[in-house]
NUVOLO-601843 format. One line per 8 residues: number of its first residue (from 0); their letters; for each residue x, y, z of N, C-alpha, C, O. Coordinates in pm, 1 decimal, decimal comma, padded with zeros to 6 digits, always signed. Layout:
N
NUM	A	X:Y:Z:X:Y:Z:X:Y:Z:X:Y:Z | ...
***
This chain:
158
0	XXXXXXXX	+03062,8:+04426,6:-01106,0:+03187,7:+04494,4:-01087,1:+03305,1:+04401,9:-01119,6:+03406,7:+04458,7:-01159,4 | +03307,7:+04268,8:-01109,1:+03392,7:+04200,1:-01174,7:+03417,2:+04162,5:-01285,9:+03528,7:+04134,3:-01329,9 | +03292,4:+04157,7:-01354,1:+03284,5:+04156,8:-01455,7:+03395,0:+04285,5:-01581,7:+03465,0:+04270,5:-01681,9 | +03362,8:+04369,0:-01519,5:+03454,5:+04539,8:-01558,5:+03606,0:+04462,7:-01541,3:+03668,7:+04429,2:-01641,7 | +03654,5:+04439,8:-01413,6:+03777,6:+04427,3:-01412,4:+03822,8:+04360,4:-01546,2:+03886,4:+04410,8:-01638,7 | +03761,3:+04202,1:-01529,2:+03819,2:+04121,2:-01620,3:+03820,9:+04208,7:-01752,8:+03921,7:+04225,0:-01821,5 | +03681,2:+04269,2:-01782,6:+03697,0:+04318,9:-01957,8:+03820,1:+04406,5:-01993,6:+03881,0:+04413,0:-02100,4 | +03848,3:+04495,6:-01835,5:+03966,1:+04599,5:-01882,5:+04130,4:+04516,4:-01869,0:+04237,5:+04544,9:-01922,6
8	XXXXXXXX	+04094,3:+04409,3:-01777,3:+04223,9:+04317,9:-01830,2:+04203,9:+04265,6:-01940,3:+04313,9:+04237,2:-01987,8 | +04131,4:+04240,1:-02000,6:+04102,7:+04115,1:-02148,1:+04183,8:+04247,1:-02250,6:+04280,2:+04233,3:-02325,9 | +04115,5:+04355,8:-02224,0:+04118,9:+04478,0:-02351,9:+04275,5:+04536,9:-02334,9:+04345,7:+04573,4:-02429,1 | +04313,1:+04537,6:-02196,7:+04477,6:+04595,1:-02209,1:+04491,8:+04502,2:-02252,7:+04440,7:+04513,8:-02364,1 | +04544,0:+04369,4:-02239,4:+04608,8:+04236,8:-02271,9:+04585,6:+04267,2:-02410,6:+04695,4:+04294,6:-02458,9 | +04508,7:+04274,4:-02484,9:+04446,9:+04247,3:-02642,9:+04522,5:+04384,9:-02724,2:+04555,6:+04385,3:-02842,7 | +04540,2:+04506,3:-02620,4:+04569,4:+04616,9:-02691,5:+04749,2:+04608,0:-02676,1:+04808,4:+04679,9:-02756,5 | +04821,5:+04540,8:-02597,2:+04956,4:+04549,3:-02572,6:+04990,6:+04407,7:-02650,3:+05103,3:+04359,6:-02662,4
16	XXXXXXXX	+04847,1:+04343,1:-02708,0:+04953,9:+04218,0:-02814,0:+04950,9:+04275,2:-02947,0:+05034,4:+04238,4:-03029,7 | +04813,7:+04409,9:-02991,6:+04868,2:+04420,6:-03111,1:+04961,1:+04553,8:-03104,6:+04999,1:+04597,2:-03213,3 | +04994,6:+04611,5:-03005,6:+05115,8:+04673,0:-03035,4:+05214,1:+04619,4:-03076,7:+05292,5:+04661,9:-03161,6 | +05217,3:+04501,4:-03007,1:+05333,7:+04425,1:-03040,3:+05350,2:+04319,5:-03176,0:+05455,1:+04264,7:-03209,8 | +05241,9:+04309,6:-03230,7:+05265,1:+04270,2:-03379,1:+05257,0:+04312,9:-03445,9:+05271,1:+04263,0:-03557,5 | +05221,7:+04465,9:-03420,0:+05248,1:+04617,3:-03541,8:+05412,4:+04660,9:-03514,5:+05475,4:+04719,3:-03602,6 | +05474,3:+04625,6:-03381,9:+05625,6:+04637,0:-03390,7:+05688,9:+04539,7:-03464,0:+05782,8:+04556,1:-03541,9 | +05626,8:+04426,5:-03431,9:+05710,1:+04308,4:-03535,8:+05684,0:+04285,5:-03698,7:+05738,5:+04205,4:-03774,6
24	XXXXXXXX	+05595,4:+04371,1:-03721,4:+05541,3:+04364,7:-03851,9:+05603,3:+04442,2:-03961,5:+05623,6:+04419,1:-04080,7 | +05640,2:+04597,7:-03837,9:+05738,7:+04735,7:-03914,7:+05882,2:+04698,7:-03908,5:+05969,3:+04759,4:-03970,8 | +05909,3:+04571,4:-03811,7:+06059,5:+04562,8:-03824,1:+06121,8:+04454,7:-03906,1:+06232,0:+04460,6:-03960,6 | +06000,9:+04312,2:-03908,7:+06054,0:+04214,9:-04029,1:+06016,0:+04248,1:-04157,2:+06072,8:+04215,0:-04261,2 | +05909,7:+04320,3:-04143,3:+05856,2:+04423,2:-04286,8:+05982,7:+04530,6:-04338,9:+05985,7:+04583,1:-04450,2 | +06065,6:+04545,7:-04251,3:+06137,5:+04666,7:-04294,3:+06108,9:+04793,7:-04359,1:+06181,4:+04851,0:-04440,4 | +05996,6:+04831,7:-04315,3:+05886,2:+04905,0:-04333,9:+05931,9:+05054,3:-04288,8:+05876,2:+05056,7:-04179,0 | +05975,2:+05139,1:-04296,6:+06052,0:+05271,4:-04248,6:+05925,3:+05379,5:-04244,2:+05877,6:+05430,6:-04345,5
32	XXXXXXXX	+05888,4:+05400,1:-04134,5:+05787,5:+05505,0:-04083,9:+05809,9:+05618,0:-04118,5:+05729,0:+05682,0:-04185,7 | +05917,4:+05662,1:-04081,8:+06026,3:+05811,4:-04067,5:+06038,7:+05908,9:-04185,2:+06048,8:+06031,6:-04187,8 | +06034,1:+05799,8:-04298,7:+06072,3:+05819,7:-04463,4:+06254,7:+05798,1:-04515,9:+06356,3:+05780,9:-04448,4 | +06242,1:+05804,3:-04599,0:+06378,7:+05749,9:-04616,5:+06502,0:+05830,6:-04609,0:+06535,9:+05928,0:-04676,1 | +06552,7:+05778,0:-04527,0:+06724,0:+05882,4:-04543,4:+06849,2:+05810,5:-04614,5:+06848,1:+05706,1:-04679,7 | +06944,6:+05885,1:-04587,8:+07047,4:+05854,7:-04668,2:+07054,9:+05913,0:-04794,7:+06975,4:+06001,9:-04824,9 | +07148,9:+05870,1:-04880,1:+07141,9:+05917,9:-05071,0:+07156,3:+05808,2:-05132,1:+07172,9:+05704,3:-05068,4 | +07152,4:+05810,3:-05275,2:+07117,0:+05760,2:-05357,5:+07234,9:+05723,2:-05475,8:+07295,4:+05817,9:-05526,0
40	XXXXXXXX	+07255,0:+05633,6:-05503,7:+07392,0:+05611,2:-05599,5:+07311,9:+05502,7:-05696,6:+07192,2:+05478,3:-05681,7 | +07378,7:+05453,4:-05778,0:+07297,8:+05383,0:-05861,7:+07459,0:+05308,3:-05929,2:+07559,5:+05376,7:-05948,4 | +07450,1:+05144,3:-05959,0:+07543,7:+05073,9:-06020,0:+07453,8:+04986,8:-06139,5:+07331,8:+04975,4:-06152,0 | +07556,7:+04935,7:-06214,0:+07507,8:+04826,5:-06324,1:+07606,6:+04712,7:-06314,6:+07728,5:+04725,0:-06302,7 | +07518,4:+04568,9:-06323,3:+07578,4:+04431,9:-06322,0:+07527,0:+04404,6:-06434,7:+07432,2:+04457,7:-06492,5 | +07601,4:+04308,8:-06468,1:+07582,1:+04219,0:-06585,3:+07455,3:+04093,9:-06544,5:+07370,4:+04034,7:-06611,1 | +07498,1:+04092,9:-06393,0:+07343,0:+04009,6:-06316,7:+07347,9:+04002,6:-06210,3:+07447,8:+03983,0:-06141,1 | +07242,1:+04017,4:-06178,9:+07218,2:+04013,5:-06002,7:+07132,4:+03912,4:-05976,1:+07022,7:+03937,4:-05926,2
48	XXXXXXXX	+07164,3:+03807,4:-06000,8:+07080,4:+03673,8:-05990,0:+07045,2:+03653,2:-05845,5:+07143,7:+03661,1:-05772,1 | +06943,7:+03631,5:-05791,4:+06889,8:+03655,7:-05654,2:+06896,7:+03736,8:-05602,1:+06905,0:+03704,1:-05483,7 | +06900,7:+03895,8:-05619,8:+06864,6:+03981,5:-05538,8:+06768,7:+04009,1:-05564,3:+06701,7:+03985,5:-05664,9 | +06733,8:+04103,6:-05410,7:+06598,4:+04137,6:-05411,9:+06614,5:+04289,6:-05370,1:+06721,8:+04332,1:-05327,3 | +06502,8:+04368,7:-05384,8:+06438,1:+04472,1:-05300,4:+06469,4:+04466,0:-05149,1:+06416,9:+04396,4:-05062,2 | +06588,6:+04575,4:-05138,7:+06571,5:+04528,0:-04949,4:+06681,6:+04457,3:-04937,6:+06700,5:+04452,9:-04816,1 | +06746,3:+04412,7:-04977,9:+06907,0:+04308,3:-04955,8:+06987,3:+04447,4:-04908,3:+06982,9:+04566,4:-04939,3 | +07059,4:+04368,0:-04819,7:+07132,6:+04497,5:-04758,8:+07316,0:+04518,6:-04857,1:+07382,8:+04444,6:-04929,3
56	XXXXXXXX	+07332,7:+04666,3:-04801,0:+07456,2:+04693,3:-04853,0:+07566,0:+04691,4:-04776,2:+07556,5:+04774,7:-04686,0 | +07677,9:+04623,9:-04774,2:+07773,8:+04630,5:-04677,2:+07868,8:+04663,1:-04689,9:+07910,5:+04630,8:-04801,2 | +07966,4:+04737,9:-04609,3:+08095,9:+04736,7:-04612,5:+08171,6:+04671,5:-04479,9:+08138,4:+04713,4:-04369,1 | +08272,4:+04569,9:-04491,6:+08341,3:+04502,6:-04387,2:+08227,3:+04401,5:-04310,8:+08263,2:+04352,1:-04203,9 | +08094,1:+04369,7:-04360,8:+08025,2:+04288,9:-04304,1:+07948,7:+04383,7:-04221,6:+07894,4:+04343,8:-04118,6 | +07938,5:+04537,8:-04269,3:+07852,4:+04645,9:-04133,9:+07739,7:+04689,3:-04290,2:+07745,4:+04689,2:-04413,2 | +07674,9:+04711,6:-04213,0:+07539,2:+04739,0:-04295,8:+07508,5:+04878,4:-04284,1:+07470,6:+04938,4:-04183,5 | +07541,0:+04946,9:-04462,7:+07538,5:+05060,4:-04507,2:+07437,4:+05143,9:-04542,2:+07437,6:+05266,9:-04535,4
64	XXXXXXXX	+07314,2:+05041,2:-04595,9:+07215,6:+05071,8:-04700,1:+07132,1:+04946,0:-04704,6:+07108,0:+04850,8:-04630,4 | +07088,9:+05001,0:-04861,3:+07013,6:+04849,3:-04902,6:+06970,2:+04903,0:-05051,1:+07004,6:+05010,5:-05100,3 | +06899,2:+04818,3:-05102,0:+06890,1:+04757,4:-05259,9:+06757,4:+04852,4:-05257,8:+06663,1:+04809,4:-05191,4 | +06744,5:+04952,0:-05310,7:+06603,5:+05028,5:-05355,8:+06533,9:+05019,1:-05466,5:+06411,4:+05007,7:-05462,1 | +06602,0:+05022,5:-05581,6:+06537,2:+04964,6:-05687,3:+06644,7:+04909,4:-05777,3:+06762,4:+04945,1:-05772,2 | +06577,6:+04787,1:-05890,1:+06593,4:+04702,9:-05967,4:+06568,0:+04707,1:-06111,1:+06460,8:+04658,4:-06147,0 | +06645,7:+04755,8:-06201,0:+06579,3:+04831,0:-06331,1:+06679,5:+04780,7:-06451,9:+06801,2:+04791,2:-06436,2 | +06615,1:+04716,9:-06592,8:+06712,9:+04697,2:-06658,1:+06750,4:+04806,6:-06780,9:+06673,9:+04833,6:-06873,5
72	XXXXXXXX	+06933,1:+04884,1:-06754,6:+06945,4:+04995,3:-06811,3:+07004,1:+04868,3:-06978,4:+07034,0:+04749,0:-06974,3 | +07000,2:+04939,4:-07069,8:+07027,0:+04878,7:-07177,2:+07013,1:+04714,1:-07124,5:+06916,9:+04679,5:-07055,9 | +07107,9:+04629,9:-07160,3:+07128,0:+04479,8:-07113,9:+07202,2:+04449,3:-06966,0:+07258,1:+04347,9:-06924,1 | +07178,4:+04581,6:-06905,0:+07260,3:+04542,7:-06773,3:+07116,4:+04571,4:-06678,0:+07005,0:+04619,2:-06699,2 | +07176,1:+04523,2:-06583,3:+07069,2:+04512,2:-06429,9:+07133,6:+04627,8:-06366,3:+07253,5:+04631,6:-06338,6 | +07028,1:+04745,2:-06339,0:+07089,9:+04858,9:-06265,2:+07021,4:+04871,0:-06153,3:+06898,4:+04868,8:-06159,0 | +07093,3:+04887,3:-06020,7:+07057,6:+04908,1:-05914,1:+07037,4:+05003,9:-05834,7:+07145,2:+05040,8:-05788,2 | +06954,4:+05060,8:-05797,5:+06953,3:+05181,6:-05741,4:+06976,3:+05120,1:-05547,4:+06908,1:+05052,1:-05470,8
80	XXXXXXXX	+07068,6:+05169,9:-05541,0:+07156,4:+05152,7:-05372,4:+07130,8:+05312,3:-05290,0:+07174,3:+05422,6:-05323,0 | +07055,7:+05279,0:-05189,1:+07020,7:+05375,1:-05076,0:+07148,7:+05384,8:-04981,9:+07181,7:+05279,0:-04928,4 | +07219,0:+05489,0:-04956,8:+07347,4:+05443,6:-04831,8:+07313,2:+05533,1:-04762,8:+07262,8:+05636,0:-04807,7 | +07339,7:+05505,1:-04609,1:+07344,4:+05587,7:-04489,2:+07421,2:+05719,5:-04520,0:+07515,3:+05709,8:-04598,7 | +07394,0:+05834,0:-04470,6:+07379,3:+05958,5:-04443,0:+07557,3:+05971,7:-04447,2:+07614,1:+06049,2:-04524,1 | +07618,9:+05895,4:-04365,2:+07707,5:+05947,9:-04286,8:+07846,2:+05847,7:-04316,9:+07938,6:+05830,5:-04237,4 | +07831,1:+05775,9:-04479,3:+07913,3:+05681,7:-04515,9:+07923,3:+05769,8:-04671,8:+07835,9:+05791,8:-04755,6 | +08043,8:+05800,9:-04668,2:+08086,9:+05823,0:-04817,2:+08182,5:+05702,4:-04887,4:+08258,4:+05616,4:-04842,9
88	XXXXXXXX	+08135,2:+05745,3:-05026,7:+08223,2:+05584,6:-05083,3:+08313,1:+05741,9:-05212,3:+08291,8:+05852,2:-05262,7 | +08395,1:+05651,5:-05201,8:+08522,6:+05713,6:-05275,6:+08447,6:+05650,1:-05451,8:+08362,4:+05561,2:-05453,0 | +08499,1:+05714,6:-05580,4:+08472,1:+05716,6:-05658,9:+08501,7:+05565,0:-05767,2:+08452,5:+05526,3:-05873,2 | +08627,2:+05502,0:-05656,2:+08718,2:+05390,9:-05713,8:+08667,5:+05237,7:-05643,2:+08733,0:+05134,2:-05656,1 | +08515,4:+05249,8:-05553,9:+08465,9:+05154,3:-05517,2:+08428,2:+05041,6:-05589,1:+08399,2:+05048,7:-05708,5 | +08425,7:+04898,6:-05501,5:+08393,8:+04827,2:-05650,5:+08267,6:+04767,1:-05537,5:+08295,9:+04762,3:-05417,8 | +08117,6:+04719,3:-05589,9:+08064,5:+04713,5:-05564,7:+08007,9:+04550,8:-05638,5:+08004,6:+04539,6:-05761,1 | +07960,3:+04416,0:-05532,3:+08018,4:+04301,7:-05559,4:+07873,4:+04264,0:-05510,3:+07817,1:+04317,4:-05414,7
96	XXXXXXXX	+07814,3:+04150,7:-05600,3:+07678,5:+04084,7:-05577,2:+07714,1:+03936,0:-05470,7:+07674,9:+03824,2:-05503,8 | +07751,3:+03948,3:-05410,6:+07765,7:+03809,1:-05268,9:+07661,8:+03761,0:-05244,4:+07560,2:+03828,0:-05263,0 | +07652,9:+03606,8:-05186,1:+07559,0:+03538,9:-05121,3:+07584,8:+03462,1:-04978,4:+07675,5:+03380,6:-04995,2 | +07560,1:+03461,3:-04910,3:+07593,0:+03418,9:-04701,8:+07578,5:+03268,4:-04770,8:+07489,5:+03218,7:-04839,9 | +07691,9:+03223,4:-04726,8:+07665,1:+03030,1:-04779,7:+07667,7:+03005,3:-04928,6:+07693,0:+03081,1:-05022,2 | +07631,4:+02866,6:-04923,7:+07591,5:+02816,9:-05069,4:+07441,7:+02847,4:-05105,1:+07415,7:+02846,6:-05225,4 | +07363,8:+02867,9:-05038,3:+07259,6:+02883,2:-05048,5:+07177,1:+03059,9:-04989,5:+07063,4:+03107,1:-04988,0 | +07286,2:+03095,9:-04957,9:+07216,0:+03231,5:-04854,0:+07171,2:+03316,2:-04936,4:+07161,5:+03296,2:-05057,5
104	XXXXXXXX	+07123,1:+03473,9:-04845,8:+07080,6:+03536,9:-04871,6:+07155,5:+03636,2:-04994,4:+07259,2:+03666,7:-04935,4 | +07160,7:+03682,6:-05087,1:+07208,9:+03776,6:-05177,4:+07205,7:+03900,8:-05094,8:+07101,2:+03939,9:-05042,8 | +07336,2:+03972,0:-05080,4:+07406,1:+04114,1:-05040,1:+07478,8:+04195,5:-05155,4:+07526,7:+04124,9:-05244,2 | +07496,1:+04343,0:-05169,4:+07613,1:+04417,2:-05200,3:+07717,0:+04408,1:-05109,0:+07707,8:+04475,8:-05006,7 | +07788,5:+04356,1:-05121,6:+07939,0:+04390,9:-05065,7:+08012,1:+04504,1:-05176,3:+08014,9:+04501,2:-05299,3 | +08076,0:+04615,8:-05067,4:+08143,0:+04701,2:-05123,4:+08289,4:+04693,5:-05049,2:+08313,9:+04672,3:-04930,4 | +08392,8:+04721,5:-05177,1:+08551,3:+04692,6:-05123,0:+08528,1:+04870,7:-05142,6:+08478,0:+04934,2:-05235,3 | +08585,3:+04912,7:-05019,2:+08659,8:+05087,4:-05048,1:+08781,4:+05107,3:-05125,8:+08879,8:+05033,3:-05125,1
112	XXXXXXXX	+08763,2:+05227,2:-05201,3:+08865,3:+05280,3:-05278,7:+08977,7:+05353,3:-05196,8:+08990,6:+05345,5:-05074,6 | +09045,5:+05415,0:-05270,2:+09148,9:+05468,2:-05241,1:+09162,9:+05629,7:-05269,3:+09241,8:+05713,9:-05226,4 | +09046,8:+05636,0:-05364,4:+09086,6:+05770,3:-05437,1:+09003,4:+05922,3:-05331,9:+08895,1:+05893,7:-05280,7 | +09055,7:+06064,2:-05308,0:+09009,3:+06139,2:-05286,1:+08863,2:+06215,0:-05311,1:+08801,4:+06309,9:-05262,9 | +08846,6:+06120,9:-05409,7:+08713,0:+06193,3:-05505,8:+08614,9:+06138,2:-05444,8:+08647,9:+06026,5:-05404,9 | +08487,9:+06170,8:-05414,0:+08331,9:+06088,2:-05341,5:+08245,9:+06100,9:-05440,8:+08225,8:+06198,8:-05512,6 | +08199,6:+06004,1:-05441,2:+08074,1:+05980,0:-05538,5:+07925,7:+06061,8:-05500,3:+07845,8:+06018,6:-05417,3 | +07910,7:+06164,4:-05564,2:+07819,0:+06245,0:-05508,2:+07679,9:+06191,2:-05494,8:+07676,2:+06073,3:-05530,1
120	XXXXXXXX	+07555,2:+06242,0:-05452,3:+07431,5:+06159,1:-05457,8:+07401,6:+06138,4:-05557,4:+07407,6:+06244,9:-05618,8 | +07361,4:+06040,8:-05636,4:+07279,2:+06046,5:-05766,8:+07375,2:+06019,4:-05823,7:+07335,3:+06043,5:-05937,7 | +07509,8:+05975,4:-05839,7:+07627,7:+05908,4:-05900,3:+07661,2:+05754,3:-05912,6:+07613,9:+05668,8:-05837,7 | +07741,2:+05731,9:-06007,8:+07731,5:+05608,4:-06011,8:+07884,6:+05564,1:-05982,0:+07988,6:+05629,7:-05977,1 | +07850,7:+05398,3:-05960,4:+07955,1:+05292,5:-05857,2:+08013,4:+05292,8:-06036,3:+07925,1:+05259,7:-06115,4 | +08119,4:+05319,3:-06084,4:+08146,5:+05289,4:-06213,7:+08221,7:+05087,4:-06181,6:+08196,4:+04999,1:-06263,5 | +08291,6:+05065,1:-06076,5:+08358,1:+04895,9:-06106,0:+08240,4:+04792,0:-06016,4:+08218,6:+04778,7:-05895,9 | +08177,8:+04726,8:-06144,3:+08092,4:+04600,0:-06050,6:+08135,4:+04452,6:-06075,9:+08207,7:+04420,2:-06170,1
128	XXXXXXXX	+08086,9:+04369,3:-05987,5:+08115,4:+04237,9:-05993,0:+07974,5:+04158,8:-05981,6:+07883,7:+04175,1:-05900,2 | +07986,4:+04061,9:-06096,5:+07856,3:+04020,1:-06073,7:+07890,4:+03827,9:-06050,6:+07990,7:+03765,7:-06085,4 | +07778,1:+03781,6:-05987,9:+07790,9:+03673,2:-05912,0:+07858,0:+03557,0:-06039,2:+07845,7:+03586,3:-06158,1 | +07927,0:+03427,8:-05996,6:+07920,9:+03346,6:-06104,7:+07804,6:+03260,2:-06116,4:+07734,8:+03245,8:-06016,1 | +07774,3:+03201,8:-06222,2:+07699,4:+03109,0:-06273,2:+07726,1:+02976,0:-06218,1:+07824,5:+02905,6:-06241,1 | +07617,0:+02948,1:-06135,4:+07707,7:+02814,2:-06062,8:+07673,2:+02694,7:-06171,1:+07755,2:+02605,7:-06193,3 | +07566,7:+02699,3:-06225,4:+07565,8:+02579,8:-06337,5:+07678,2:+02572,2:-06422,4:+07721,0:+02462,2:-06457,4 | +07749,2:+02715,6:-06472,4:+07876,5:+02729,9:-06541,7:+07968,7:+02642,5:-06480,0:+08017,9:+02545,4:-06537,5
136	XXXXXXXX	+07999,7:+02685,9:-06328,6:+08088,4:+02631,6:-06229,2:+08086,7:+02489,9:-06210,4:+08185,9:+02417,0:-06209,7 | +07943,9:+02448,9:-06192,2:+07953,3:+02287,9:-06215,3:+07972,6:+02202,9:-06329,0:+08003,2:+02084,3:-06340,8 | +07942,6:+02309,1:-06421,8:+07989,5:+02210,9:-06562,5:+08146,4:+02201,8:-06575,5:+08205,0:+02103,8:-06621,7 | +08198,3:+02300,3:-06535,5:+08347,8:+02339,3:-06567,4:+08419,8:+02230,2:-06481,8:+08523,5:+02184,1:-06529,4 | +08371,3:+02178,0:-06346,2:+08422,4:+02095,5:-06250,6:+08373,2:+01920,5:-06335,6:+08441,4:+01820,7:-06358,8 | +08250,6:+01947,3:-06356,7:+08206,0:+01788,8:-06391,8:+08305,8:+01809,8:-06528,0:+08398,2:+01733,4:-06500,0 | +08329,4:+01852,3:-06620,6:+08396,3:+01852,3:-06747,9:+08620,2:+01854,2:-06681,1:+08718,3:+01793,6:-06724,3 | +08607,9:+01921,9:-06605,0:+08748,4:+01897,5:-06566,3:+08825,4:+02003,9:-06599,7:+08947,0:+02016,7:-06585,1
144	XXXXXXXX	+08726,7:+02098,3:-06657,0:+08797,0:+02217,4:-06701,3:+08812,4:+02328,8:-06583,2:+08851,0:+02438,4:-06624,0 | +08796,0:+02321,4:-06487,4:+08801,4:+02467,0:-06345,7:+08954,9:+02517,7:-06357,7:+08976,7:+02634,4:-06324,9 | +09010,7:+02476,2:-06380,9:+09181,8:+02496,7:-06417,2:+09218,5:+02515,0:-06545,2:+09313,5:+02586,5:-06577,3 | +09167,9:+02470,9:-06601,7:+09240,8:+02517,2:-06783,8:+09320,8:+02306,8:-06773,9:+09317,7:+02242,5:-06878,8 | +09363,3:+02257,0:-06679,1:+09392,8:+02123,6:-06721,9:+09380,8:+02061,4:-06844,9:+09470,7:+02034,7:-06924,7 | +09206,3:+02030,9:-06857,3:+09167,9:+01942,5:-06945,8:+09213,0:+01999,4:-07125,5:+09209,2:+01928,5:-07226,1 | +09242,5:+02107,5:-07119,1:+09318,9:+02204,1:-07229,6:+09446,6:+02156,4:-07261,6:+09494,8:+02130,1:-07371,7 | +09504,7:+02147,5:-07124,1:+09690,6:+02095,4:-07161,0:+09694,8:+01991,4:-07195,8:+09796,3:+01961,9:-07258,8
152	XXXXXX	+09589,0:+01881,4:-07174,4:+09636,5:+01729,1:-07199,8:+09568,9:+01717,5:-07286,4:+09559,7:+01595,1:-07296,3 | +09494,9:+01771,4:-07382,3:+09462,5:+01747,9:-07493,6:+09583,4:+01798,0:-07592,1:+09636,7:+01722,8:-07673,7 | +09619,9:+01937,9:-07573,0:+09751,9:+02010,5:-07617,8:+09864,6:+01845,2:-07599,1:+09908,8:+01787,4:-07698,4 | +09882,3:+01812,9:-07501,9:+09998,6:+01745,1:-07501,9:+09993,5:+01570,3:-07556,1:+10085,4:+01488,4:-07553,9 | +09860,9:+01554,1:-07599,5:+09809,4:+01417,4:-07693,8:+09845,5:+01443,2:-07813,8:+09867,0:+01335,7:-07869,8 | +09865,5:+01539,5:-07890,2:+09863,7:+01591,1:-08012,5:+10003,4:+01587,4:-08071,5:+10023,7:+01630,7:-08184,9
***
């Protein structure tokens, strides 16, 4: 008879830890049980250098959406962006490839428009911004050019 006890403590204990790493699995998995809500908009960058599947979409630093698919339309990187149900974006949005830090994670940041018109489901973000080239950026700094400078004082040697 003791024997019983312990097994039905061993077996709850064993059955309430993998509940609990099938909860932690659907939530760092980002794994959506339910099926997907929200609609569907779709933008094009010139590059989305580190994004991924799953990077979230923001407006004001609040989390709208996220990155659904990754597809290249002619020579641009087109994104298909999932947004919450209950967030409309005006037609004049500009929609911006960001990274948290020097090193962080890749986000959409979206600036809101102004205009009356909403971008219906299945429409597109027509103004994007795509990240800079930081090797560009460091050459431009190691060369002296980040300002246009190294331009004038050659102009003014002459």
């Amino acid at each position: 008879m003791n024997h019983t006890r312990t097994d039905v403590l061993v077996g709850a204990f064993v059955l309430v830890g993998l509940i609990c790493l099938g909860y932690l699995a659907i939530r760092l998995g980002k794994i959506e049980l339910l099926g997907t809500q929200g609609y569907v908009v779709f933008a094009d960058f010139v590059s989305v250098a580190g994004l991924k599947l799953g990077d979230p979409i923001e407006i004001a630093g609040v989390r709208i959406g996220k990155v659904e698919g990754l597809t290249l339309a002619d020579d641009r990187a087109r994104l298909t962006l999932r947004v919450s149900d209950g967030v409309k974006l005006q037609e004049d949005v500009i929609a911006s490839v960001r990274a948290r830090g020097l090193i962080g994670d890749k986000f959409i940041a979206v600036t809101p428009g102004a205009s009356d018109k909403i971008i219906a489901p299945g429409g597109k973000i027509r103004e994007t911004d795509s990240p800079p080239d930081i090797t560009d950026l460091i050459g431009k700094i190691v060369g002296g050019d980040i300002t246009g400078k190294s331009e004038k004082k050659d102009e003014k040697t002459k």
